[in-house]
PDB file of the backbone (N, CA, C, O) and the ligand in Angstrom, with CONECT records:
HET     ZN  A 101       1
ATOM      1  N   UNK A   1       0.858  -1.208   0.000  1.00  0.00           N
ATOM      2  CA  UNK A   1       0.000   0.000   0.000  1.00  0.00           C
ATOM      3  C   UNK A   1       0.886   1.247   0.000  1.00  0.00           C
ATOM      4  O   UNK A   1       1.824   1.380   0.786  1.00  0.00           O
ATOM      5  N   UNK A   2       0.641   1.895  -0.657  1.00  0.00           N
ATOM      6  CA  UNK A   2       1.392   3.293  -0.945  1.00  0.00           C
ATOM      7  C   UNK A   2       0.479   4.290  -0.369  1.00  0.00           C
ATOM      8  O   UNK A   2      -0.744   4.188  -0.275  1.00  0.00           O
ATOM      9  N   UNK A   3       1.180   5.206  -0.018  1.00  0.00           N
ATOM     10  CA  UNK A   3       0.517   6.322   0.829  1.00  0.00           C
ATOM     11  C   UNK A   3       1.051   7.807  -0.034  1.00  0.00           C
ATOM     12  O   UNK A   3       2.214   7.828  -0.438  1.00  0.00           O
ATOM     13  N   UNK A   4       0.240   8.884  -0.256  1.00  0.00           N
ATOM     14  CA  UNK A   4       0.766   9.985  -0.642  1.00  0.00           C
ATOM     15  C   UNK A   4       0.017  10.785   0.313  1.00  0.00           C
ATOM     16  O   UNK A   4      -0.762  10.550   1.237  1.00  0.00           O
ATOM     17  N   UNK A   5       0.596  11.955  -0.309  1.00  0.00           N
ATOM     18  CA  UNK A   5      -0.174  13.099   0.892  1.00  0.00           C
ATOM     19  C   UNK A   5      -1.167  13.926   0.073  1.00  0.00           C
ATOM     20  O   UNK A   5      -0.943  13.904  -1.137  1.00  0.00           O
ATOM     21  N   UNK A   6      -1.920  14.447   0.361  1.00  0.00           N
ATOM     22  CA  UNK A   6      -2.810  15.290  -0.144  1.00  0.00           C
ATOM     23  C   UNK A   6      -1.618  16.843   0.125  1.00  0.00           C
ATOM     24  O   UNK A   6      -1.066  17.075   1.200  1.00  0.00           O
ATOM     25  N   UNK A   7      -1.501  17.515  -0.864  1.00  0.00           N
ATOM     26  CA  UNK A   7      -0.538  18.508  -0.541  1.00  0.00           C
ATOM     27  C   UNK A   7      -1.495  19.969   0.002  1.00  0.00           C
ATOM     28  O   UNK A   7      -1.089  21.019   0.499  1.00  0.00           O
ATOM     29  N   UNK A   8      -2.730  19.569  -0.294  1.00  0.00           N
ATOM     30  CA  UNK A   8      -3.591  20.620   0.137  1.00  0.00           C
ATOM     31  C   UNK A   8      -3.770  21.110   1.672  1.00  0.00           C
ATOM     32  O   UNK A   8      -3.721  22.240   2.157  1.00  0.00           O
ATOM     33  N   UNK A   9      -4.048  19.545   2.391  1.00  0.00           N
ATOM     34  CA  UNK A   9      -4.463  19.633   3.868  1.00  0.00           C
ATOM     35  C   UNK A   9      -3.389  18.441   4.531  1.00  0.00           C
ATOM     36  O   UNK A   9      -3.655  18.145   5.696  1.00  0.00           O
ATOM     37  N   UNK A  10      -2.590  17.959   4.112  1.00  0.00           N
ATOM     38  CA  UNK A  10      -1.449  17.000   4.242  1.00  0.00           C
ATOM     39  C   UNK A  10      -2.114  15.714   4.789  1.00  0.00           C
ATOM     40  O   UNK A  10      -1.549  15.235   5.772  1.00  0.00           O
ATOM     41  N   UNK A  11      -2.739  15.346   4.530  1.00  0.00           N
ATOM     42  CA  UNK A  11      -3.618  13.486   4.762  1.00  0.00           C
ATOM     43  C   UNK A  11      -3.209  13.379   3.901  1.00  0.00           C
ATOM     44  O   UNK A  11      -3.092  14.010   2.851  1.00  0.00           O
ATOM     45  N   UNK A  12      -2.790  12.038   4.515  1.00  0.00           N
ATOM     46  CA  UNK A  12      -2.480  10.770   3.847  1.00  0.00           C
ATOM     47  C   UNK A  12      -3.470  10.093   3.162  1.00  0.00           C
ATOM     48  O   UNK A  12      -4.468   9.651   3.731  1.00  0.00           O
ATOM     49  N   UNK A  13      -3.181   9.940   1.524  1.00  0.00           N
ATOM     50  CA  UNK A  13      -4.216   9.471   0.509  1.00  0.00           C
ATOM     51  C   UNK A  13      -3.574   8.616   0.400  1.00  0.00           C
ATOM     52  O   UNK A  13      -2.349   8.725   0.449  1.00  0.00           O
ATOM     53  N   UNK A  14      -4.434   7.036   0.145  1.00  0.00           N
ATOM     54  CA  UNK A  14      -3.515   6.267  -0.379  1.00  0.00           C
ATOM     55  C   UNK A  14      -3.750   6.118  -2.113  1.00  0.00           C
ATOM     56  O   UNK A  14      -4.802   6.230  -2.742  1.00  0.00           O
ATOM     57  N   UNK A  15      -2.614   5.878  -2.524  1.00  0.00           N
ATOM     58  CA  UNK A  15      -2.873   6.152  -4.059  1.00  0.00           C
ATOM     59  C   UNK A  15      -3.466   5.023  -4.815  1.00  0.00           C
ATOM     60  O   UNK A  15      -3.872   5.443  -5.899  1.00  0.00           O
ATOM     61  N   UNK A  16      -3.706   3.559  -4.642  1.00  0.00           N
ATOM     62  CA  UNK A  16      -4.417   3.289  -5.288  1.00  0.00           C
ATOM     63  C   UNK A  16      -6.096   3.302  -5.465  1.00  0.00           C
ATOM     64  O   UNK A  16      -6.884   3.057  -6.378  1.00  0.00           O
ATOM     65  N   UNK A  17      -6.157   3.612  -4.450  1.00  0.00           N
ATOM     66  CA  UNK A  17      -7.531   4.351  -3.567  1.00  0.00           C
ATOM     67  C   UNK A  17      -7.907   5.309  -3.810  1.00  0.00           C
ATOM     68  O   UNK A  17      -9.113   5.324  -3.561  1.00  0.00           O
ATOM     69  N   UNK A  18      -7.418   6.638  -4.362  1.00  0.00           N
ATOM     70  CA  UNK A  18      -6.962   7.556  -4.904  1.00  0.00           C
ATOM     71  C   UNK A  18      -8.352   8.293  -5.627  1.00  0.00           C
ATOM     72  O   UNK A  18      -8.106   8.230  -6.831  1.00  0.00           O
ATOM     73  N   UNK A  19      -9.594   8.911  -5.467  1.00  0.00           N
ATOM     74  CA  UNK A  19     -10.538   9.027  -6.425  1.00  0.00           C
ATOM     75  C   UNK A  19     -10.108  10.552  -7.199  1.00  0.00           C
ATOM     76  O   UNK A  19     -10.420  10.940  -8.325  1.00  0.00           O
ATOM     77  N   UNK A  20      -9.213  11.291  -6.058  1.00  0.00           N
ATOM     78  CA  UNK A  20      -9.155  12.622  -6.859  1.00  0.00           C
ATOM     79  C   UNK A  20      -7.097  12.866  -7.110  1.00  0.00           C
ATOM     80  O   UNK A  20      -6.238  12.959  -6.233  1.00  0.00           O
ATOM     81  N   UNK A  21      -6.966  12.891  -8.380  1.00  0.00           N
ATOM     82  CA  UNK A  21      -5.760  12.646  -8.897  1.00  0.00           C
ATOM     83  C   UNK A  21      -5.467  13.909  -9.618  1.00  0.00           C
ATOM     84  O   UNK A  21      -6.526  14.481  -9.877  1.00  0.00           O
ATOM     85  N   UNK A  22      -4.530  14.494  -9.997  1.00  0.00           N
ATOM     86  CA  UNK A  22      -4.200  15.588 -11.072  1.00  0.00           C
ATOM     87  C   UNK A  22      -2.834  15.523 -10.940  1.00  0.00           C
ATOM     88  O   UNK A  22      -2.166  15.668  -9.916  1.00  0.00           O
ATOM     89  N   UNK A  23      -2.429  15.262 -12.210  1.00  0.00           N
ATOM     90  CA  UNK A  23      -0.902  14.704 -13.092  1.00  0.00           C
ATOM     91  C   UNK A  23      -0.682  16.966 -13.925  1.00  0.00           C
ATOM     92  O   UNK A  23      -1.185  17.856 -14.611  1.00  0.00           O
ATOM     93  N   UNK A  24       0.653  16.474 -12.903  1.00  0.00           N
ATOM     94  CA  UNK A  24       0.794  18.314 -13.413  1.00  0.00           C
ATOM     95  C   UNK A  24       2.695  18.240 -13.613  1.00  0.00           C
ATOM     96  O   UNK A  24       3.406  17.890 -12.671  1.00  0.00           O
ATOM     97  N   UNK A  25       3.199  18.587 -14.818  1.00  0.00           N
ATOM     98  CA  UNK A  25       4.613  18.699 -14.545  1.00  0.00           C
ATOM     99  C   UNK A  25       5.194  17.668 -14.246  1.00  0.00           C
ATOM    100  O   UNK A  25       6.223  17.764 -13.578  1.00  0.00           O
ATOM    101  N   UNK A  26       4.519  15.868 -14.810  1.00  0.00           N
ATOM    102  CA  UNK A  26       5.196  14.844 -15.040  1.00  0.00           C
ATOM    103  C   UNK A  26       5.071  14.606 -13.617  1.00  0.00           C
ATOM    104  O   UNK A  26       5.903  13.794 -13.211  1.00  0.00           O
ATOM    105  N   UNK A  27       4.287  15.066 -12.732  1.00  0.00           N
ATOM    106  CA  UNK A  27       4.094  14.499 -11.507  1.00  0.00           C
ATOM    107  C   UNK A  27       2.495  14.417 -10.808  1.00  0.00           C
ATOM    108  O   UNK A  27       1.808  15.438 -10.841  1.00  0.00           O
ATOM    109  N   UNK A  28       2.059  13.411 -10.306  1.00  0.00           N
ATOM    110  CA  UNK A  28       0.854  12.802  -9.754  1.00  0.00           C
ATOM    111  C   UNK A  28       1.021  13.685  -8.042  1.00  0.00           C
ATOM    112  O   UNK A  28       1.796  13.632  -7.087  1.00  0.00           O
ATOM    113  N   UNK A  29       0.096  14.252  -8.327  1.00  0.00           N
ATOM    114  CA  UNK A  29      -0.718  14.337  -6.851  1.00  0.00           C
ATOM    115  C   UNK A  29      -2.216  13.923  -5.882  1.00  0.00           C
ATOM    116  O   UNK A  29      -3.186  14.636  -6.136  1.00  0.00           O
ATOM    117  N   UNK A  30      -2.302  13.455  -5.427  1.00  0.00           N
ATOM    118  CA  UNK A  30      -3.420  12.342  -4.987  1.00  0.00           C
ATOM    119  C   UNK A  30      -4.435  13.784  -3.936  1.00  0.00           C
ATOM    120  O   UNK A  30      -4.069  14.898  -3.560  1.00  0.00           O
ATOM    121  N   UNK A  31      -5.201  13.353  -3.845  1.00  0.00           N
ATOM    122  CA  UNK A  31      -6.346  14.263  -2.817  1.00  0.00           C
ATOM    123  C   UNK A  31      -7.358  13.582  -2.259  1.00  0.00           C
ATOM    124  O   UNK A  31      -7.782  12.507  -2.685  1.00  0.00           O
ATOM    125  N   UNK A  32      -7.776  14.179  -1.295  1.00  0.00           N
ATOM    126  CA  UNK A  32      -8.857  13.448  -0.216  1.00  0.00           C
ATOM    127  C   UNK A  32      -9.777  13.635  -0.591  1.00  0.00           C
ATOM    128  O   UNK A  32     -10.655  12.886  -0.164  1.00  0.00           O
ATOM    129  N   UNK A  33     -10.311  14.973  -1.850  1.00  0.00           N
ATOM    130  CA  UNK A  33     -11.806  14.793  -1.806  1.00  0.00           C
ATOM    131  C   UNK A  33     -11.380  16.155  -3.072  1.00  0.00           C
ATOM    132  O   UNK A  33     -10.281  16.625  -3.367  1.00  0.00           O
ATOM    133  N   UNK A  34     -12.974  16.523  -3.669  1.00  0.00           N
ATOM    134  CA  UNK A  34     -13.322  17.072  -4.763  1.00  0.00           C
ATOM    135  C   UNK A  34     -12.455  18.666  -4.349  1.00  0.00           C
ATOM    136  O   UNK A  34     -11.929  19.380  -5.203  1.00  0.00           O
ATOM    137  N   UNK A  35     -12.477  18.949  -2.941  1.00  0.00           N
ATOM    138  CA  UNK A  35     -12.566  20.232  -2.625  1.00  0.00           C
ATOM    139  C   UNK A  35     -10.949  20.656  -2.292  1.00  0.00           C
ATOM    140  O   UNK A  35     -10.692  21.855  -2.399  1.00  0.00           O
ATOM    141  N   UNK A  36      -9.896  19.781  -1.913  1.00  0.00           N
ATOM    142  CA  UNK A  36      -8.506  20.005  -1.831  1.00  0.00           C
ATOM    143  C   UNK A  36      -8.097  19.570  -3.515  1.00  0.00           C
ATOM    144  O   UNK A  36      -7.106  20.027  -4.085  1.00  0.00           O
ATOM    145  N   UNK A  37      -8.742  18.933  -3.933  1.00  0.00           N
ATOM    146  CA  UNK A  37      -8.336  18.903  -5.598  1.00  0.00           C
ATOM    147  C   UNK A  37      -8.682  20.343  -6.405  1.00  0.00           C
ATOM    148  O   UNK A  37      -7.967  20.762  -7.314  1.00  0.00           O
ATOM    149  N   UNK A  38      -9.562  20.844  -6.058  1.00  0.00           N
ATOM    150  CA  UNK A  38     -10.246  22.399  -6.789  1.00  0.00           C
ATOM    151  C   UNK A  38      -9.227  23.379  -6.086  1.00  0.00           C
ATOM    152  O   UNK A  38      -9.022  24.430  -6.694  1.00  0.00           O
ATOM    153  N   UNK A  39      -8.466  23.160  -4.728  1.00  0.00           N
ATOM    154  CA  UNK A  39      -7.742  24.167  -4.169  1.00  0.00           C
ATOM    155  C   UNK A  39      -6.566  23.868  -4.690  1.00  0.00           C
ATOM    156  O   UNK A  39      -6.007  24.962  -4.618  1.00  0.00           O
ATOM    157  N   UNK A  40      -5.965  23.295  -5.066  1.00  0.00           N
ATOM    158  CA  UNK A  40      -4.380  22.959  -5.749  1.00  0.00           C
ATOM    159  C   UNK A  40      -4.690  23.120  -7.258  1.00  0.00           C
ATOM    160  O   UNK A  40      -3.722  23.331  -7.989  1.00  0.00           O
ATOM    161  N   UNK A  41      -6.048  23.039  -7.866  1.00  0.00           N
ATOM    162  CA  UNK A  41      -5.885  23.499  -9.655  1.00  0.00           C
ATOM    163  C   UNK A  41      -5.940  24.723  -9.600  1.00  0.00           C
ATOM    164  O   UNK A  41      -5.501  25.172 -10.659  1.00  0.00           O
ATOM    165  N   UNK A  42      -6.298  25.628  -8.819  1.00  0.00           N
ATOM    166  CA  UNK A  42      -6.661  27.109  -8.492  1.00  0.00           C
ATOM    167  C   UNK A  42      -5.454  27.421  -8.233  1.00  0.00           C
ATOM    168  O   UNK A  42      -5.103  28.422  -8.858  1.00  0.00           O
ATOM    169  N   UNK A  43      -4.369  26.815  -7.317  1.00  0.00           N
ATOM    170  CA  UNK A  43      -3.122  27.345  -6.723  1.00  0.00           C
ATOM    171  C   UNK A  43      -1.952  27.518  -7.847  1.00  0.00           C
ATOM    172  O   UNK A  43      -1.131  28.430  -7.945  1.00  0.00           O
ATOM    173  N   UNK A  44      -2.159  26.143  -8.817  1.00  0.00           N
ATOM    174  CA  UNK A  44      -1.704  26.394  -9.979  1.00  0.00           C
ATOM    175  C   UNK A  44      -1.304  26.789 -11.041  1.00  0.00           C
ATOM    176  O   UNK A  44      -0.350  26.838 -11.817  1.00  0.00           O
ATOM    177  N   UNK A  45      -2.878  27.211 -10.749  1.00  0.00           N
ATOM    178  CA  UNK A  45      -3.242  27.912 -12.241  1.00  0.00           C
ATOM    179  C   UNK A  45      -3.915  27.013 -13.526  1.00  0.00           C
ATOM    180  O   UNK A  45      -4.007  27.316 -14.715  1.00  0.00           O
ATOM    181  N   UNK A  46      -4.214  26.166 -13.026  1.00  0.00           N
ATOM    182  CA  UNK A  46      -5.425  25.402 -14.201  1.00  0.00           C
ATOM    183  C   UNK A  46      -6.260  25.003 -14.370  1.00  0.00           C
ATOM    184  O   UNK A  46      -6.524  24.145 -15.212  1.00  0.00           O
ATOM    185  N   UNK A  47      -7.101  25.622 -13.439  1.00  0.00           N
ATOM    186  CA  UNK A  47      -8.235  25.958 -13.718  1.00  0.00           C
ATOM    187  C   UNK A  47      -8.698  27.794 -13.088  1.00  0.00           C
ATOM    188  O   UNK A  47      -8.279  28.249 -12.024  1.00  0.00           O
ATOM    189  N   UNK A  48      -9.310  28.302 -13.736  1.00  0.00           N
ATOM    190  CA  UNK A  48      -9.867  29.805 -13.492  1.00  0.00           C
ATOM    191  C   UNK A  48     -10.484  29.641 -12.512  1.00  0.00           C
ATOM    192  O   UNK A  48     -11.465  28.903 -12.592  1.00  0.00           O
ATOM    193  N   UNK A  49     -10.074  30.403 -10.927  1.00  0.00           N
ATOM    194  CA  UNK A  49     -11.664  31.092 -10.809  1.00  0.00           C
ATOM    195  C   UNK A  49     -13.113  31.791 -10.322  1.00  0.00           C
ATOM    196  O   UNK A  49     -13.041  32.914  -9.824  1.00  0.00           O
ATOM    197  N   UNK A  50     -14.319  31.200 -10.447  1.00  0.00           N
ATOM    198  CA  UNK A  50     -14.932  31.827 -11.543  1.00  0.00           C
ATOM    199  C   UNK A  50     -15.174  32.994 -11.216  1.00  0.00           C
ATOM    200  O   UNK A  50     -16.007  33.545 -11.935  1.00  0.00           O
ATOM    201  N   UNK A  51     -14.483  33.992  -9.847  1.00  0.00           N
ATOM    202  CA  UNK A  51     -14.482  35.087  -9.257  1.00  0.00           C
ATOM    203  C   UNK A  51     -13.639  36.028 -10.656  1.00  0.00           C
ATOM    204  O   UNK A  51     -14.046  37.031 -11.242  1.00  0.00           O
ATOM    205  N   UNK A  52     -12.353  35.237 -10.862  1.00  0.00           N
ATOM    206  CA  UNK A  52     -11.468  35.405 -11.904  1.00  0.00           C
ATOM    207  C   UNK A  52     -11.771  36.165 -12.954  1.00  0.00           C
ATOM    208  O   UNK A  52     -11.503  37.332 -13.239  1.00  0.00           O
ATOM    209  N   UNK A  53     -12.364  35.331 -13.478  1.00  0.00           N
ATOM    210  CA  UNK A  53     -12.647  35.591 -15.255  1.00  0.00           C
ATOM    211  C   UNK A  53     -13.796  36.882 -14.707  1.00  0.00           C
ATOM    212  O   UNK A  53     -13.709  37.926 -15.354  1.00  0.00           O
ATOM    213  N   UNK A  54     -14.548  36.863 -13.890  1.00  0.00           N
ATOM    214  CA  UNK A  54     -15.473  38.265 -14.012  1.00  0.00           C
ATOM    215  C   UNK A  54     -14.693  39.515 -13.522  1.00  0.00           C
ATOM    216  O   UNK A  54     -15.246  40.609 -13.629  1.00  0.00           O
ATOM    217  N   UNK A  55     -13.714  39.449 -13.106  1.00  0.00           N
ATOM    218  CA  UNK A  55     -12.706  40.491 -12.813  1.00  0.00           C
ATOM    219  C   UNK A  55     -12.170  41.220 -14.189  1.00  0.00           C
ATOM    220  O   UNK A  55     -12.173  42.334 -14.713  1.00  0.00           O
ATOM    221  N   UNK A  56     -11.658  39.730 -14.467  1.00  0.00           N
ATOM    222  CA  UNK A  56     -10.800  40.071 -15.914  1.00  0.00           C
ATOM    223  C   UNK A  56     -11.270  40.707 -17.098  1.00  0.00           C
ATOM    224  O   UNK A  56     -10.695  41.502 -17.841  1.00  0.00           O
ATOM    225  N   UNK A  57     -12.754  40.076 -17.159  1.00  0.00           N
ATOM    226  CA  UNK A  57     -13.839  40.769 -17.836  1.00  0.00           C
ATOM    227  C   UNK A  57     -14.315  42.183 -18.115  1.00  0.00           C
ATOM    228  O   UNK A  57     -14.423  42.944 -19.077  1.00  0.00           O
ATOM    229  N   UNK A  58     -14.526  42.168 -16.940  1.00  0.00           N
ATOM    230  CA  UNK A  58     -14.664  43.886 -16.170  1.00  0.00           C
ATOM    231  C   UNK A  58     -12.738  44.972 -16.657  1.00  0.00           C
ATOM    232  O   UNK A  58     -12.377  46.031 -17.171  1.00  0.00           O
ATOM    233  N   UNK A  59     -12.233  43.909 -16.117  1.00  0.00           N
ATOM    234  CA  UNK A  59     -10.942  44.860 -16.696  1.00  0.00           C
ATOM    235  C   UNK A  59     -11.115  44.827 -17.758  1.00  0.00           C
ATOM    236  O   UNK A  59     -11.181  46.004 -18.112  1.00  0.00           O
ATOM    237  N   UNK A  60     -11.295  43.962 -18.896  1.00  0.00           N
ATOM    238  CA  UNK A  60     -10.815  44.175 -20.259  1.00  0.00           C
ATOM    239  C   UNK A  60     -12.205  44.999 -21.067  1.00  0.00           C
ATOM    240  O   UNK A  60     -12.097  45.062 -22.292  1.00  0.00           O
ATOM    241  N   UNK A  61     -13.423  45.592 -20.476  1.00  0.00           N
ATOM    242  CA  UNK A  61     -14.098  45.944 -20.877  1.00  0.00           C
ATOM    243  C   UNK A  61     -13.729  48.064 -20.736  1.00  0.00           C
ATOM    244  O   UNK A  61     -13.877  49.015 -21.503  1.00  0.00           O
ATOM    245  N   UNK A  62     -13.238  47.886 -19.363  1.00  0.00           N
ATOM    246  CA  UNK A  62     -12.517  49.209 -18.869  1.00  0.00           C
ATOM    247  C   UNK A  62     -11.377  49.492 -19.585  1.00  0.00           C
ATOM    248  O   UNK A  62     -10.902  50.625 -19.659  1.00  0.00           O
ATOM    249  N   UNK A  63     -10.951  48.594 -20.074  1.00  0.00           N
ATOM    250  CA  UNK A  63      -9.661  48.641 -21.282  1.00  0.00           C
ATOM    251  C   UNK A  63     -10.097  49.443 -22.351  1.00  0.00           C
ATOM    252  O   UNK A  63      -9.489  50.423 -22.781  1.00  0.00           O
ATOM    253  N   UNK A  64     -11.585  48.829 -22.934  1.00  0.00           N
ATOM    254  CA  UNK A  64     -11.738  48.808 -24.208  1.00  0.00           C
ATOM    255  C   UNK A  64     -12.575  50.650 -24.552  1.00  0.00           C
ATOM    256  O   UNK A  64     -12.592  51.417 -25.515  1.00  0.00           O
ATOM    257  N   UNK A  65     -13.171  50.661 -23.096  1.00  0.00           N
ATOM    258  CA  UNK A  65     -13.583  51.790 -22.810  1.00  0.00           C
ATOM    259  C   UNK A  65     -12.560  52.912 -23.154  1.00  0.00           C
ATOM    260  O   UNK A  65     -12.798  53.880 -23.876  1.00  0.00           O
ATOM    261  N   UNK A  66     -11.840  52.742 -22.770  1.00  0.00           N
ATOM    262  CA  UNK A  66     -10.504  53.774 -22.428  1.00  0.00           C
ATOM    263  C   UNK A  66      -9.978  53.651 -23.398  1.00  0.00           C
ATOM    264  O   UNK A  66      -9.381  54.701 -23.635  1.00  0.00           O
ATOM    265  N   UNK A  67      -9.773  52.652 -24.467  1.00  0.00           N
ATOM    266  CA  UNK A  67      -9.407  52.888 -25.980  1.00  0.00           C
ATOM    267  C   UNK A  67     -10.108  53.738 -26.411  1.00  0.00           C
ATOM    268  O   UNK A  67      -9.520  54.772 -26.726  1.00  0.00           O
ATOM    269  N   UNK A  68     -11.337  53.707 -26.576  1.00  0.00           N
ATOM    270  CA  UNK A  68     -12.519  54.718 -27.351  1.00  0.00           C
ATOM    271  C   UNK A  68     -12.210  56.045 -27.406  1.00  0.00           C
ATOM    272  O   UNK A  68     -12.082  56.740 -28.414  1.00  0.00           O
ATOM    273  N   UNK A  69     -12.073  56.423 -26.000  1.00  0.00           N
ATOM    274  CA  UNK A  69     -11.660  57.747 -25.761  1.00  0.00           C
ATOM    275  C   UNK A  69     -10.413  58.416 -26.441  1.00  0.00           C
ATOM    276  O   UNK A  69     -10.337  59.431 -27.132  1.00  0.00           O
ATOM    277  N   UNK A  70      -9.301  57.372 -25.955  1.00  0.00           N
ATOM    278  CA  UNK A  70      -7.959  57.818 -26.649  1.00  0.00           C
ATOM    279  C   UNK A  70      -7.808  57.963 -28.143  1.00  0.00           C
ATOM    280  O   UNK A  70      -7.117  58.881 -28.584  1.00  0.00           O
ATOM    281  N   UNK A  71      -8.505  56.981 -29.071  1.00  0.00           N
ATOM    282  CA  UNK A  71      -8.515  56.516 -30.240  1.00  0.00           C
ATOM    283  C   UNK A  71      -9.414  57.340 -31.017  1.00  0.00           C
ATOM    284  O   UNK A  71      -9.269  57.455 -32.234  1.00  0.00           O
ATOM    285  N   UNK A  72     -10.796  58.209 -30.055  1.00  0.00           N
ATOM    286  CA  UNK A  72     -11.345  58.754 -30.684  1.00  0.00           C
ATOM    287  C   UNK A  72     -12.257  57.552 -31.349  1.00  0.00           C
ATOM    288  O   UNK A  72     -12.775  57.923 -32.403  1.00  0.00           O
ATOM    289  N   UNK A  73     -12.551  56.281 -30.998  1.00  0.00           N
ATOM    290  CA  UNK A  73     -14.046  55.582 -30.924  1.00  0.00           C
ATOM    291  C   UNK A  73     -12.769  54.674 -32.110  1.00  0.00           C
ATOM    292  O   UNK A  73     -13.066  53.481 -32.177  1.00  0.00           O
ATOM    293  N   UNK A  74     -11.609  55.006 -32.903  1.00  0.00           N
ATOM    294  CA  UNK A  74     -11.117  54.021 -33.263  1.00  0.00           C
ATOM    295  C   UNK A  74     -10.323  52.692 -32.725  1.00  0.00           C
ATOM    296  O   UNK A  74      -9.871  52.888 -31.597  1.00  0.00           O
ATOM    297  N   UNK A  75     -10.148  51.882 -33.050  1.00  0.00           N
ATOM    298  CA  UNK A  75      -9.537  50.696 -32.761  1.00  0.00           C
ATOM    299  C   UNK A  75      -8.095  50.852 -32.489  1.00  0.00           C
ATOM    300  O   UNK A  75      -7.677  51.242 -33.580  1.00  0.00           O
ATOM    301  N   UNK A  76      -7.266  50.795 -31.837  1.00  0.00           N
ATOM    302  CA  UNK A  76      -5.744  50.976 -31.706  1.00  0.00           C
ATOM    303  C   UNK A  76      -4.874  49.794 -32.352  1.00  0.00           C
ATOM    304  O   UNK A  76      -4.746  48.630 -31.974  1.00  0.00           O
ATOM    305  N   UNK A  77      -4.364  50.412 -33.361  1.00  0.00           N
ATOM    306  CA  UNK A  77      -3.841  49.581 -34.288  1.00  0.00           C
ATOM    307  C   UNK A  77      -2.516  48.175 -33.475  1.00  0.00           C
ATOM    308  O   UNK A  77      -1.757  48.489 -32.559  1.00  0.00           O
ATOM    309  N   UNK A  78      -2.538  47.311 -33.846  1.00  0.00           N
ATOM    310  CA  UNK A  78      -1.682  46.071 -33.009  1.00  0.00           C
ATOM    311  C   UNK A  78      -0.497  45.820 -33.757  1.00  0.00           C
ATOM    312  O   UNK A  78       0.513  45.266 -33.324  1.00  0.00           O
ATOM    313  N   UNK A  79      -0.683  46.268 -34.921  1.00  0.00           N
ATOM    314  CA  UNK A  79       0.898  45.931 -35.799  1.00  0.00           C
ATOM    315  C   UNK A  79       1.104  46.710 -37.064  1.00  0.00           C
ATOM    316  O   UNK A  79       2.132  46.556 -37.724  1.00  0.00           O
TER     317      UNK A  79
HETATM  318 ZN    ZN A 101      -7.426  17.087   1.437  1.00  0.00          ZN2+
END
């Protein structure tokens, strides 16, 4: 029996037992449950979220705003 740790809350998962898994960087990390697996893809970075993307949203809309003005309602050329 092999034992890993959950790196989230440090319990001991055993890995063939294992229901929540995520392979990141050629390496396996095992988890105790749905909710220390969602906190280590978040810590990551692979998965968004979904506080995230409505932030980002909001910024890139305040972006686009603030082009208008500068550009005079044109598009700011990219290349
Ligand atoms: Zn856990």
């Amino acid at each position: 029996m092999i034992m890993a740790k959950d790196p989230v809350c440090n319990m001991d998962v055993e890995e063939e037992k294992a229901d929540f898994v995520v392979h990141v960087h050629h390496e396996t990390f095992y988890f105790c449950s749905e909710r220390c697996k969602e906190e280590f893809e978040k810590e990551m970075g692979l998965i968004e979220p979904a506080k995230g993307i409505r932030i980002w949203s909001r910024f890139l809309k305040k972006l686009s705003n603030g082009a208008d003005k500068e550009f005079g309602g044109k598009p700011p050329k990219c290349h």
